[in-house]
C-alpha positions as CSV (number, residue, x, y, z in Angstrom):
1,X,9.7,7.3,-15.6
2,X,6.0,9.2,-16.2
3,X,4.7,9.3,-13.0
4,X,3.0,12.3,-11.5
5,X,4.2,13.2,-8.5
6,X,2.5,15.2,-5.4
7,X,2.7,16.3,-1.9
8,X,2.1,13.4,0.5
9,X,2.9,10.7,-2.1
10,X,4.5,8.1,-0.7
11,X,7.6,6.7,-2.9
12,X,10.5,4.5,-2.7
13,X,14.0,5.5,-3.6
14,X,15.4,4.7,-7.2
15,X,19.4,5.2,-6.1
16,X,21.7,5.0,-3.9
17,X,23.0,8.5,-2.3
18,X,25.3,7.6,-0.2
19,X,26.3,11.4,0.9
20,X,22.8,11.2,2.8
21,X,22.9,7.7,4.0
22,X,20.1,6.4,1.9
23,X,20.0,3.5,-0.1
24,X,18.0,2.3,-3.1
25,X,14.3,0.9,-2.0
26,X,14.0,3.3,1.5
27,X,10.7,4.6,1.3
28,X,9.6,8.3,2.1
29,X,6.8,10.6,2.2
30,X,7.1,14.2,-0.2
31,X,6.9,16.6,2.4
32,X,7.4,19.6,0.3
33,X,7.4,20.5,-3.5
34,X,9.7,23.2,-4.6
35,X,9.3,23.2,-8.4
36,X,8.1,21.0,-10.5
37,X,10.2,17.9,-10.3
38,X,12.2,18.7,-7.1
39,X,10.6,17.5,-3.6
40,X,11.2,17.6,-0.4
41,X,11.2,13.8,1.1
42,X,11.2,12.7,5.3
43,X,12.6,9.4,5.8
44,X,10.8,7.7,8.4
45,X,11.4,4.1,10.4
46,X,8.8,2.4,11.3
47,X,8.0,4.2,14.7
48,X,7.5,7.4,12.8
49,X,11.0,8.8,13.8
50,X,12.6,10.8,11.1
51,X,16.0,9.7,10.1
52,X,16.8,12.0,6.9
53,X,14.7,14.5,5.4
54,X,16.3,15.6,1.6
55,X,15.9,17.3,-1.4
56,X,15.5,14.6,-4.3
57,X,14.7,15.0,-7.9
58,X,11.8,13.4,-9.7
59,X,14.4,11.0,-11.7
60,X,15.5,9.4,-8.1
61,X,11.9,8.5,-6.4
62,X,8.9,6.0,-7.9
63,X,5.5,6.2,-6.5
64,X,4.2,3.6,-4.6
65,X,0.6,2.5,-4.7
66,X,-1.4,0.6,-1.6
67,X,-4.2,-0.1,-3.7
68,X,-5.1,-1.3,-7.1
69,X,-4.9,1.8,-10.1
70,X,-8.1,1.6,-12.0
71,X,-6.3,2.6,-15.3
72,X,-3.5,0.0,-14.7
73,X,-3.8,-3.4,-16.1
74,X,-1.4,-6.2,-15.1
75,X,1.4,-7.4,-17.3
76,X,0.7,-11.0,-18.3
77,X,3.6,-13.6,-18.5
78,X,3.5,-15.3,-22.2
């Protein structure tokens, strides 16, 4: 996936990691960036209490966007 990632994006989880608890589609904020391609996400429910906080790589996590992306154009249905 080329995506751009950053601290404070919010993303959704692209796999499952069981280990931690998570499941695909949970949705974090990066909290930290280590290197490029490795972040630091917090889990949060939807009183703002964190439930997991991990280390993920850029391959597991997809951005997600609250507003329309300006450079973006819809996919059309033939």
């Amino acid at each position: 996936m080329n995506q751009t990632l950053k601290l404070l994006d919010v993303v959704a989880l692209l796999t499952d990691c069981p280990e931690q608890g998570l499941v695909r589609g949970q949705v974090g904020t990066i909290v930290e960036v280590y290197e490029p391609g490795v972040f630091e996400v917090e889990f949060s429910d939807t009183q703002g209490r964190m439930y997991a906080l991990e280390v993920l790589r850029a391959e597991q996590l997809m951005v997600l966007y609250h507003q329309p992306i300006a450079d973006k154009q819809p996919s059309t249905a033939s």
